[in-house]
Structure formats: structure tokens, C-alpha cells
Backbone as ProteinMPNN parsed JSONL, in Angstrom:
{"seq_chain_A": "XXXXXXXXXXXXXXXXXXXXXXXXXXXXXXXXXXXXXXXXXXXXXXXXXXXXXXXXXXXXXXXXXXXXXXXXXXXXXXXXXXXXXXXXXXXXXXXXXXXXXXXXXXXXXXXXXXXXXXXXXXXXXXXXXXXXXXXXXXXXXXXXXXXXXXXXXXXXXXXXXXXXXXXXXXXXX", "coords_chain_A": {"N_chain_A": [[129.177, 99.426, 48.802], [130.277, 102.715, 49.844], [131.462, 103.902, 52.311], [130.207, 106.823, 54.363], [131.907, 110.212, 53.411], [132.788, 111.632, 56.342], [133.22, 109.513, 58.098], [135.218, 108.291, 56.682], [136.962, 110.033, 56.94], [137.409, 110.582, 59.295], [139.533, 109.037, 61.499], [141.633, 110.935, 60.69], [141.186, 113.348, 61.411], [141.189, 112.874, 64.007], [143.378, 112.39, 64.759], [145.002, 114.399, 64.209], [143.713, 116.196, 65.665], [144.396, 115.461, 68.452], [147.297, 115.725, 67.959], [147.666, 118.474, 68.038], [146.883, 119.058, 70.459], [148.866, 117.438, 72.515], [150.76, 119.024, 71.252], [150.147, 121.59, 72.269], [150.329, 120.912, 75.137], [153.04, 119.388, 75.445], [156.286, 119.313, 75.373], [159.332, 118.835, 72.8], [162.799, 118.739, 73.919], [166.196, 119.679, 73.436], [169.014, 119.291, 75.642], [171.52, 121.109, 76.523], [174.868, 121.317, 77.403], [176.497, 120.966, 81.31], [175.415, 120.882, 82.985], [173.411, 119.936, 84.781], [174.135, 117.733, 85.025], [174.624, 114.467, 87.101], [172.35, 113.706, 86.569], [170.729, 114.55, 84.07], [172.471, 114.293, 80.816], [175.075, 116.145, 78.256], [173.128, 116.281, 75.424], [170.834, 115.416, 75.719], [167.757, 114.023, 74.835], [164.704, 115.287, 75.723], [161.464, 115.587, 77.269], [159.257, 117.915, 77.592], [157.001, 119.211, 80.264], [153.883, 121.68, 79.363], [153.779, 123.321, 82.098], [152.466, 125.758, 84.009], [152.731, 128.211, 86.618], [152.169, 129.536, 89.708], [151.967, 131.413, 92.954], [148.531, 132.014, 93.148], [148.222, 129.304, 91.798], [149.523, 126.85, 91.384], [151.737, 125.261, 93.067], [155.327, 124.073, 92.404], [156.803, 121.443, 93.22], [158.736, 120.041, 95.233], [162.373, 119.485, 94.477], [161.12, 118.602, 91.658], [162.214, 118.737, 88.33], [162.454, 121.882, 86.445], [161.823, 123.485, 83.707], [163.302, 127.11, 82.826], [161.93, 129.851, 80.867], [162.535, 131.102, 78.074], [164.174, 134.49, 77.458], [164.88, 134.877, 80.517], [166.586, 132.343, 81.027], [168.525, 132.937, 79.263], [170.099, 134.988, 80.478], [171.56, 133.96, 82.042], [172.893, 131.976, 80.457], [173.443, 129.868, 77.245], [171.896, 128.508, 76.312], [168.416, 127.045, 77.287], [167.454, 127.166, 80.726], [167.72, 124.461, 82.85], [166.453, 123.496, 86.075], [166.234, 121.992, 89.727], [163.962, 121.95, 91.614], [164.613, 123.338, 95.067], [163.521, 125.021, 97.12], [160.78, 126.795, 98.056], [158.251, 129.034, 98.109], [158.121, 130.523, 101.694], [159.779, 128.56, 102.249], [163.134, 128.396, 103.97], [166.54, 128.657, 102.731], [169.561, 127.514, 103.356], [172.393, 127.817, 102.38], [175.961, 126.759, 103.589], [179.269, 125.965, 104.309], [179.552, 124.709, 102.502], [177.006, 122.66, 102.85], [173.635, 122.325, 102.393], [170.809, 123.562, 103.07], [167.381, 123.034, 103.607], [164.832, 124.367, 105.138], [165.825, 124.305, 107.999], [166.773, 121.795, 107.436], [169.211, 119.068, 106.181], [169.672, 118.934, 102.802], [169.192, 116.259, 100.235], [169.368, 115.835, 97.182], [167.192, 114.223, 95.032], [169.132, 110.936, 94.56], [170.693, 111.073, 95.495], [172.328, 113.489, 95.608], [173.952, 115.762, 97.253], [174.703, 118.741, 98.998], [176.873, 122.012, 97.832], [178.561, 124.802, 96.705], [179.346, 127.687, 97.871], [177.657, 130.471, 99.984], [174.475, 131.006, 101.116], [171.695, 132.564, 102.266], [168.282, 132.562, 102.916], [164.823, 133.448, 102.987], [162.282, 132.319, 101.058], [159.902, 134.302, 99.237], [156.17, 134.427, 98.651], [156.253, 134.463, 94.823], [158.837, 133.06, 94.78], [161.196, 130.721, 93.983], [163.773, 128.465, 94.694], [166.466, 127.325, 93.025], [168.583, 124.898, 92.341], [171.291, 123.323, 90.48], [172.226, 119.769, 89.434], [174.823, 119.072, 89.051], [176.841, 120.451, 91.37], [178.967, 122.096, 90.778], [178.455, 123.962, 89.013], [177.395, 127.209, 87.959], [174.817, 127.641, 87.383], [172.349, 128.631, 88.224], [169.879, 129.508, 91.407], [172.14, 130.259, 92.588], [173.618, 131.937, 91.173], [174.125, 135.393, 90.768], [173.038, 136.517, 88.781], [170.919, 135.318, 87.638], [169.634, 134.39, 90.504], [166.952, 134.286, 92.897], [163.718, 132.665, 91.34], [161.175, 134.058, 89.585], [158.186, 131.829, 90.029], [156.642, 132.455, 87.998], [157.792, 132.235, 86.09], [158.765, 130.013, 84.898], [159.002, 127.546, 82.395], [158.025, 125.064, 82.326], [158.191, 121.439, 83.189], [160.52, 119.094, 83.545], [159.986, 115.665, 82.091], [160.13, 112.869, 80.256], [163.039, 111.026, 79.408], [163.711, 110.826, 75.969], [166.108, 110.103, 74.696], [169.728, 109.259, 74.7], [167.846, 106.214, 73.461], [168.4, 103.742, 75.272], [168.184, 104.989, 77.863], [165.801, 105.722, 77.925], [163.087, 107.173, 79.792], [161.606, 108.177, 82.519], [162.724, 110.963, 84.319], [163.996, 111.733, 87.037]], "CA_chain_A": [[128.739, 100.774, 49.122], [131.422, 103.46, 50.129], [131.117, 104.741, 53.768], [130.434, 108.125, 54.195], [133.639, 110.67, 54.161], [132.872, 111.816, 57.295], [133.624, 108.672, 58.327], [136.704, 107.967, 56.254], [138.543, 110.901, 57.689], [137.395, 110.792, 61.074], [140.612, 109.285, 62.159], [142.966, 111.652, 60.214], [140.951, 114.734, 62.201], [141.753, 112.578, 65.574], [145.007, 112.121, 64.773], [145.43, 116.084, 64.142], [143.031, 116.755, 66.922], [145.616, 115.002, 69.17], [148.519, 116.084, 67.621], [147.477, 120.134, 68.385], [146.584, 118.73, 71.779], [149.919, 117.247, 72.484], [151.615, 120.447, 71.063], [149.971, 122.487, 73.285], [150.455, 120.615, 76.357], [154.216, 118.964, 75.967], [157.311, 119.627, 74.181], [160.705, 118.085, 73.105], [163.635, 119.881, 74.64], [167.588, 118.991, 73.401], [169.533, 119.643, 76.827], [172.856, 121.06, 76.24], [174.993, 121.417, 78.703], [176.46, 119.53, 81.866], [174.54, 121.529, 84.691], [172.329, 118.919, 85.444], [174.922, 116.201, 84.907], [174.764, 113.452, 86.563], [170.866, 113.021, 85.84], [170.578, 114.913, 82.458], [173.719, 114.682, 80.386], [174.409, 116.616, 77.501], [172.685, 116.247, 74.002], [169.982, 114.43, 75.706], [166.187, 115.065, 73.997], [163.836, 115.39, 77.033], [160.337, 115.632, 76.714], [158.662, 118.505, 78.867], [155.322, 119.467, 79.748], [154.553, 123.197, 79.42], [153.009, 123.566, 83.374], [152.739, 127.146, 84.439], [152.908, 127.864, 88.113], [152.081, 130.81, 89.997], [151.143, 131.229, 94.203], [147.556, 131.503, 93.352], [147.228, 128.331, 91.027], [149.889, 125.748, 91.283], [153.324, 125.476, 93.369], [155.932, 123.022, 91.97], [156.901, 120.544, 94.472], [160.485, 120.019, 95.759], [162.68, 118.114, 93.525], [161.063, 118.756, 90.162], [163.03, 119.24, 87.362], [162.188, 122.676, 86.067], [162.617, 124.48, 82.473], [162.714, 128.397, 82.638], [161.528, 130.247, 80.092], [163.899, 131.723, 77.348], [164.285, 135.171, 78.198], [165.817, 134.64, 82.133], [167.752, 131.543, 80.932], [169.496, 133.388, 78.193], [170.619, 135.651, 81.723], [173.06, 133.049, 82.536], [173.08, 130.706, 79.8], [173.641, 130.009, 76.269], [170.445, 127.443, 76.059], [167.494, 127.307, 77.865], [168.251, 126.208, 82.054], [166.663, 123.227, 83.436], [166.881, 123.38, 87.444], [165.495, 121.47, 90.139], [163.428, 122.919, 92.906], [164.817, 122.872, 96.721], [162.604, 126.175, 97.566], [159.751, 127.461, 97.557], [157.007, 129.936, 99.315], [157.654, 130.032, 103.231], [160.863, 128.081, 102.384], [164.002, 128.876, 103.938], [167.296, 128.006, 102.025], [170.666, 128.031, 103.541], [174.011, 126.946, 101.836], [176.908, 126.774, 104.506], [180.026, 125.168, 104.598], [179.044, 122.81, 101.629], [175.718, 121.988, 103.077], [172.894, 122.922, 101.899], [169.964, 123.483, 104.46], [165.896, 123.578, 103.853], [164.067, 124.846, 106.957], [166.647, 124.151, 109.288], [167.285, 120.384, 107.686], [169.973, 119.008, 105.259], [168.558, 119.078, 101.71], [169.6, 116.168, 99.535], [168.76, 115.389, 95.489], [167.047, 112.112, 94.442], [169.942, 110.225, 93.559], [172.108, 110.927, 96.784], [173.035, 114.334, 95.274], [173.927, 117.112, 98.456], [176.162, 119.761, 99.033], [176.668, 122.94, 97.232], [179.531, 125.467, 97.103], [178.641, 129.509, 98.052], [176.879, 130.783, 100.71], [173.268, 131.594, 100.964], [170.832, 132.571, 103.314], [167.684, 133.365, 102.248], [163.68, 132.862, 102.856], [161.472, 132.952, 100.109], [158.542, 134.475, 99.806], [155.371, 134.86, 97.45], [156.442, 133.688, 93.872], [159.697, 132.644, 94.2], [161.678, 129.481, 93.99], [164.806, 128.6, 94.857], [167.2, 126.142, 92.03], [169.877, 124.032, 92.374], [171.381, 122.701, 89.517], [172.566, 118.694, 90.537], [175.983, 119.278, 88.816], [177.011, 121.349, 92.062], [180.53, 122.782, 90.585], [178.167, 125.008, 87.923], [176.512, 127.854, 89.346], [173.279, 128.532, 86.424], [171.056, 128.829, 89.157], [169.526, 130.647, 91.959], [173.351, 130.573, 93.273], [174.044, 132.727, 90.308], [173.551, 137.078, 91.205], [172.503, 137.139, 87.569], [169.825, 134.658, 88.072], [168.911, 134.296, 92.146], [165.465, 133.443, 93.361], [163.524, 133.051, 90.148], [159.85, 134.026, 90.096], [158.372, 130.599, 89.568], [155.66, 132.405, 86.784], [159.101, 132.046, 84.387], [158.808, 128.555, 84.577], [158.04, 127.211, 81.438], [157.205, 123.269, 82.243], [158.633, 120.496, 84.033], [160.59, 117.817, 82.524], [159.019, 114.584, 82.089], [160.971, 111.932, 80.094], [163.94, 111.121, 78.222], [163.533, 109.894, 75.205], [167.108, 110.018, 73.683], [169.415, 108.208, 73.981], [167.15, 104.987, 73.893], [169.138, 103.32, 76.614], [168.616, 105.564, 78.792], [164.984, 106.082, 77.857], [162.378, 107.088, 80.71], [161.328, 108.723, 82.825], [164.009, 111.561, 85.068], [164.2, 112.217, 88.474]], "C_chain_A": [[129.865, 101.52, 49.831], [131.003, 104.386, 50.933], [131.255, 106.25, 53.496], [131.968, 108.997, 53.959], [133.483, 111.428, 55.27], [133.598, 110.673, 58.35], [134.877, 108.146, 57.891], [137.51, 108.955, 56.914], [138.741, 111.313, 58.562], [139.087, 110.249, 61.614], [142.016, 109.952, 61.936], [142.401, 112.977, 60.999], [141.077, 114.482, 63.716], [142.877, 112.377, 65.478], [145.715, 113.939, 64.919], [145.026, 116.626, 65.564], [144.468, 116.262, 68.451], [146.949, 115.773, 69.284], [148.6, 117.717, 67.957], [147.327, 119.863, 69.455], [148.071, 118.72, 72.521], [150.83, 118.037, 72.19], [151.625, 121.2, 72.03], [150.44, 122.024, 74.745], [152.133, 119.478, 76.887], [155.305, 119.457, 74.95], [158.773, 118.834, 73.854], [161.698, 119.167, 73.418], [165.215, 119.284, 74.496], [168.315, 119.494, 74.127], [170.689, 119.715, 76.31], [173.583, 121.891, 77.548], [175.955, 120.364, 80.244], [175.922, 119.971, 83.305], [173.795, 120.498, 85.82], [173.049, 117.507, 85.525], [174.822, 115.665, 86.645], [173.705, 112.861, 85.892], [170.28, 113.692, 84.744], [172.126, 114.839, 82.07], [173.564, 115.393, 78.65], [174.064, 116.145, 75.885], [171.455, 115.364, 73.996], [168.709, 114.812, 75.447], [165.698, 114.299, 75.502], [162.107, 115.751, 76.492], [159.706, 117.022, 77.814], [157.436, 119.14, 78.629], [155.393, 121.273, 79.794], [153.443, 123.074, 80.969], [153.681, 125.068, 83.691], [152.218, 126.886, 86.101], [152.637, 129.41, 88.67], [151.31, 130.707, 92.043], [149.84, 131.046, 94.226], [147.132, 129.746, 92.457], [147.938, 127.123, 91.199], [151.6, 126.022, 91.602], [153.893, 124.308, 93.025], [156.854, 122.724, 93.43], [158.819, 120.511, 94.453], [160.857, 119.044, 95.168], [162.203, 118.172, 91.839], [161.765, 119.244, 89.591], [162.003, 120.394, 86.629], [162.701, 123.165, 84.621], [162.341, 125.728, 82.969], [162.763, 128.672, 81.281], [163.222, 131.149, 79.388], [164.755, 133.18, 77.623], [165.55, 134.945, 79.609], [166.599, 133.359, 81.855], [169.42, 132.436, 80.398], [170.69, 134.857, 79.593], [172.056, 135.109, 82.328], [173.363, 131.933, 81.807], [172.851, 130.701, 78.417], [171.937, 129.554, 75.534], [169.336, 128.098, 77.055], [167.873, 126.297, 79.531], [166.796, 125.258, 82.323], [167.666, 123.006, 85.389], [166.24, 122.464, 88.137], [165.18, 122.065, 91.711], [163.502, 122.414, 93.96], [164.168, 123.822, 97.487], [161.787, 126.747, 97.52], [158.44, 128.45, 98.316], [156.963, 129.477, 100.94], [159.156, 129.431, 103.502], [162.116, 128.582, 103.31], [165.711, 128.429, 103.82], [168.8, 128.889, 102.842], [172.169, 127.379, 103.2], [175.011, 127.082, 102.873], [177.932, 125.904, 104.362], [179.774, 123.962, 103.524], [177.845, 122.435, 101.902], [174.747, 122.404, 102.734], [171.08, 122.444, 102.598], [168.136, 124.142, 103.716], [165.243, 123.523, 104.94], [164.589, 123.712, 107.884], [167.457, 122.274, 108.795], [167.992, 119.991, 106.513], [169.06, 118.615, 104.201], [169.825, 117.592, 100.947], [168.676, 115.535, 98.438], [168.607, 114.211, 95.429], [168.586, 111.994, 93.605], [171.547, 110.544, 94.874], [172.767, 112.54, 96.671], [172.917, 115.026, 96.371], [175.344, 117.939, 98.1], [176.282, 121.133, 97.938], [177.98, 124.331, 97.552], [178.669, 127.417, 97.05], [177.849, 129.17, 99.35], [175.627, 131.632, 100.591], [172.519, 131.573, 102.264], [169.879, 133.394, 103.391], [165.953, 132.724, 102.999], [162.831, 133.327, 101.921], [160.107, 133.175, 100.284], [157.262, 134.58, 98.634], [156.028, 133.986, 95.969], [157.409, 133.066, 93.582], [160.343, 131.509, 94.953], [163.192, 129.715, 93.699], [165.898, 127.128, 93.881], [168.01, 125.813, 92.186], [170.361, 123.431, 91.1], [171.965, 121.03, 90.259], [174.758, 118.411, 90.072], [176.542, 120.824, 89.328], [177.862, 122.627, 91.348], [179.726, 123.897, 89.414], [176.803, 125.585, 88.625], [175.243, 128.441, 87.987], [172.42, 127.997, 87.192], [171.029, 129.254, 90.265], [170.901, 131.148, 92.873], [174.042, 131.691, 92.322], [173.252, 134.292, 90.34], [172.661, 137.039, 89.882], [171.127, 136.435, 87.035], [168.991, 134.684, 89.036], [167.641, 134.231, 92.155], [164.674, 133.925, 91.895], [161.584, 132.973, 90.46], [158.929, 132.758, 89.221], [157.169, 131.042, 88.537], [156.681, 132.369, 85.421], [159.388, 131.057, 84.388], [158.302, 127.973, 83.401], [157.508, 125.847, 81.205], [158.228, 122.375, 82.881], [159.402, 119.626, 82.698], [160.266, 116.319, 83.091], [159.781, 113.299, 81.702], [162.063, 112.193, 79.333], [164.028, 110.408, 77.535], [164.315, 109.091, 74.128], [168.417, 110.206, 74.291], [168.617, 106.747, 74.774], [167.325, 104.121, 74.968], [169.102, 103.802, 77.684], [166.689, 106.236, 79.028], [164.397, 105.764, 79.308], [162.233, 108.216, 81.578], [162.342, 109.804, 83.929], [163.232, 112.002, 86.591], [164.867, 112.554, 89.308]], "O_chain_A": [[130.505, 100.757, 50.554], [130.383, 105.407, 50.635], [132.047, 106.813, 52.741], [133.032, 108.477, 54.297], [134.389, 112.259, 55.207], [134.391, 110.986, 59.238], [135.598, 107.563, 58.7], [138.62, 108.711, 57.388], [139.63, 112.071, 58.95], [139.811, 111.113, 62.108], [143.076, 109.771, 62.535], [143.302, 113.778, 61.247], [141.09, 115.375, 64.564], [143.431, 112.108, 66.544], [146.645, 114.396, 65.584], [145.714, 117.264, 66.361], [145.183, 117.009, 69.118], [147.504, 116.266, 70.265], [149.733, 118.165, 68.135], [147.861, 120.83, 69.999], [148.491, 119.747, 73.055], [151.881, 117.895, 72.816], [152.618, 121.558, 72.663], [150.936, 122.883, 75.474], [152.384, 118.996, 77.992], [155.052, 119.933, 73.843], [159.276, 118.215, 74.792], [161.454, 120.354, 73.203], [165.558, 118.459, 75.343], [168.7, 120.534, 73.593], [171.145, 118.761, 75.68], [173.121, 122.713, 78.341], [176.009, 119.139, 80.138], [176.05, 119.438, 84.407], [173.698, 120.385, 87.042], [172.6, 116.457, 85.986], [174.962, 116.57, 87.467], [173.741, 111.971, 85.042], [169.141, 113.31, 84.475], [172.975, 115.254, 82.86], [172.56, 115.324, 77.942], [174.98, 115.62, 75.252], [170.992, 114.754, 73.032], [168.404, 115.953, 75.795], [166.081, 113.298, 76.107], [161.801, 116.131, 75.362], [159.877, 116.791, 79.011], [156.887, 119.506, 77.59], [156.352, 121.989, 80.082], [152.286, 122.706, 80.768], [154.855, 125.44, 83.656], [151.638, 125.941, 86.637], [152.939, 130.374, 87.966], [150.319, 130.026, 92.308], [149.436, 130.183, 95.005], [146.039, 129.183, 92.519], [147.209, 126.131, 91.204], [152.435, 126.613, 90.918], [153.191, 123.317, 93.229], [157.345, 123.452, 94.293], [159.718, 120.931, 93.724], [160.265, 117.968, 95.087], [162.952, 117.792, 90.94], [162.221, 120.3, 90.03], [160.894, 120.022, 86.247], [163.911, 123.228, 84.404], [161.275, 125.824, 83.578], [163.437, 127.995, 80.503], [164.293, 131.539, 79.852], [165.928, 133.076, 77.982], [166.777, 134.89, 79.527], [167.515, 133.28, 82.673], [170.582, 132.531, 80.791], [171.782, 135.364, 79.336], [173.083, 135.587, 82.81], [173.986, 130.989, 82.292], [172.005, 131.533, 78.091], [171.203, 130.053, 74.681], [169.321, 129.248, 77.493], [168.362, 125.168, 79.574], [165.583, 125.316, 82.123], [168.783, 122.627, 85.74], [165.476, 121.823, 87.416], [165.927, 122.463, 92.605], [162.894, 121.387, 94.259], [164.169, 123.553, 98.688], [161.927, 127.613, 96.656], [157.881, 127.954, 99.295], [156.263, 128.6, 101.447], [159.749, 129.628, 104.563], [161.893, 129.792, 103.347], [166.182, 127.866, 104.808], [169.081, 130.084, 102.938], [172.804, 126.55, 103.852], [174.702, 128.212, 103.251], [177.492, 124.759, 104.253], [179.796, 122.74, 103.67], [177.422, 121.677, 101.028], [175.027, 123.602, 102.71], [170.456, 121.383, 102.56], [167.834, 125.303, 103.442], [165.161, 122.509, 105.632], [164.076, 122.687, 108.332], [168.305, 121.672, 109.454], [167.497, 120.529, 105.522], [167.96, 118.101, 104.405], [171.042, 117.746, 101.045], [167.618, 114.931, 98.615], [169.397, 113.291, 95.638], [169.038, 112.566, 92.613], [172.751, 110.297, 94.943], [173.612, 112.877, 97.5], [171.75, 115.092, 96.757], [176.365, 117.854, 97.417], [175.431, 121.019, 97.055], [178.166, 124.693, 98.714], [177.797, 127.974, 96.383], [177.482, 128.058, 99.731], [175.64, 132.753, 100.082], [172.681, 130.743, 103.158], [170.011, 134.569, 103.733], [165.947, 131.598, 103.496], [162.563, 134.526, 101.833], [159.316, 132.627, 101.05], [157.707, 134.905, 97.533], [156.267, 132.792, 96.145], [157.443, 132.451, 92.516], [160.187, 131.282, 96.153], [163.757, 130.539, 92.98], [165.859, 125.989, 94.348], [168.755, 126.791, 92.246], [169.4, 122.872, 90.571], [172.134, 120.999, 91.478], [175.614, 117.772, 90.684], [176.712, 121.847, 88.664], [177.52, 123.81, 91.36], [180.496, 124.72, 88.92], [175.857, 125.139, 89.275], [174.96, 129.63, 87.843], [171.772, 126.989, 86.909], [172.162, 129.577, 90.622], [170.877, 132.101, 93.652], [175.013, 132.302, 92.769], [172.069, 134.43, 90.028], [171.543, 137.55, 89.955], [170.403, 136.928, 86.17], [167.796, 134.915, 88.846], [167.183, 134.069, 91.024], [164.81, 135.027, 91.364], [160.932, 132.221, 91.185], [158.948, 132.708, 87.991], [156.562, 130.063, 88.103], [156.432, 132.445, 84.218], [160.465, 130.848, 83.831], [157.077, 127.87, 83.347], [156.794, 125.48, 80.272], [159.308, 122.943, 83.037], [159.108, 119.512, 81.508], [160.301, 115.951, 84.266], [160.128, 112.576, 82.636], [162.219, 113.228, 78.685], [164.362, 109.269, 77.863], [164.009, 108.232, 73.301], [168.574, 111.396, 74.567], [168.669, 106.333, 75.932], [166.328, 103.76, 75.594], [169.788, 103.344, 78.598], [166.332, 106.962, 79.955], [164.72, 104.795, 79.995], [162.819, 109.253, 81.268], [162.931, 108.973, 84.621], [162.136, 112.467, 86.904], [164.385, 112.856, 90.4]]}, "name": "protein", "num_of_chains": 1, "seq": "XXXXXXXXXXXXXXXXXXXXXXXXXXXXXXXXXXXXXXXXXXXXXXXXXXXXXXXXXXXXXXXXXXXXXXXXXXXXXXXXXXXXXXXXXXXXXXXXXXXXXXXXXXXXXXXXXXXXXXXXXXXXXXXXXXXXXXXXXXXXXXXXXXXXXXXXXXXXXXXXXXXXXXXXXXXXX"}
């Protein structure tokens, strides 16, 4: 007897159902670039989620790796920028002498990364966030006039893993 076809193609409409799911809620992302070098390098596929962010609904935490949206990348950059957040609402960010200061205390990047060339001295307020890239010596981010404090609703998702190359697969921080 030959099962219903509701039943036969139930798991080709969960596989789709998924697969529109998964669209909507992550993306792949080929990083070009050496901004982020030493912990992205470039030509590496990244996976990122799309998380929107805004003062009333959801502030991204210090340290996340950030995508902005196409638009305000294309401001200072050929690609799309991927930063990581040392600022944010209330914050107050001060570069000096190489150092690089969140409310009053030295700031440094998972992975030992500190320091920062330019001077800043700034507190943010309401939607905006302050970026560092971790490959200090390149300024596509909020150290850049043509960029500076970016309002964190032009965030277009976090990144999540890397899935390419294989060796190197996992998760970034």
C-alpha cells in the first residue's frame, strides 16, 4: 500500500521550511580585507546572523563582532565592514597616547589585542556605538570622520562562525 503524499513530501516541505528559516535568520559573508586581521583574515567565509539592534530592543554587548549594513560600509570601504564593539550607550571612549580607554579603564580585544593610533574623546549616547577594527594600523571604523560613531540600527548582524578555511573552522571571537 503506498503512504499517503502528504506524507511522502513532508520532509522535502521541512527541509524548505528550514531552509527559508535559516535564510531569514543567518547569512554567509566572504570577508575581504585585512581590517580585522589578526582574528578574521582575508577571503575568509563567515557565517553571520542578521540581529538588528536598536536602544529600545536590543544593545550589542562589548566585543561582538559586528557587520554594518551596505550603504555606511560602502562610506569607507570597498566591501561590507565588520567591526567589533568597545562602545556603547552611556559609554565613554577615549583613545590617547596609543591607549585606548572605556569609562576611565584600559580597553583590551579578546585575544590580547589593545592600543589604537588617533585621538578620541567621546561619550556616546542613545543609538550609537563605538568600533574598533582589531587590525589597529587601518582606520574603517568609528576612528574614521567618514564613518565615526555609527548608529547601531545600521548594524546588519553579528558574526558567528567561520566556516572557511576548514582549519580554521569555528566559531570567532
Amino acid at each position: 500500500m503506498e503512504p499517503p503524499v502528504r506524507r511522502r513530501r513532508s520532509p522535502y516541505g521541512v527541509a524548505a521550511a528550514l531552509a527559508i528559516v535559516m535564510f531569514l535568520v543567518v547569512a554567509p559573508e566572504v570577508y575581504e580585507g585585512n581590517a580585522m586581521s589578526p582574528t578574521i583574515k582575508d577571503g575568509q567565509l563567515l557565517i553571520t546572523s542578521k540581529s538588528s539592534y536598536s536602544i529600545k530592543r536590543k544593545v550589542p554587548e562589548r566585543d561582538k563582532l559586528v557587520i554594518l549594513k551596505k550603504p555606511l560600509s560602502l562610506e569607507v570601504a570597498d566591501d561590507n565592514v565588520i567591526g567589533r564593539v568597545v562602545g556603547t550607550d552611556g559609554d565613554h571612549v577615549v583613545i590617547k597616547d596609543g591607549v585606548v580607554f572605556v569609562n576611565d579603564e584600559e580597553y583590551v580585544a579578546p585575544g590580547g589585542i589593545r592600543g589604537a593610533a588617533g585621538e578620541v574623546d567621546v561619550t556616546l549616547e542613545g543609538n550609537e556605538i563605538f568600533l574598533l577594527c582589531d587590525n589597529r594600523k587601518e582606520k574603517l571604523d568609528s576612528r574614521n570622520p567618514k564613518l565615526g560613531l555609527v548608529d547601531m540600527r545600521e548594524i546588519k548582524g553579528n558574526v558567528l562562525l567561520r566556516i572557511w578555511p576548514l582549519s580554521e573552522f569555528g566559531r570567532v571571537k
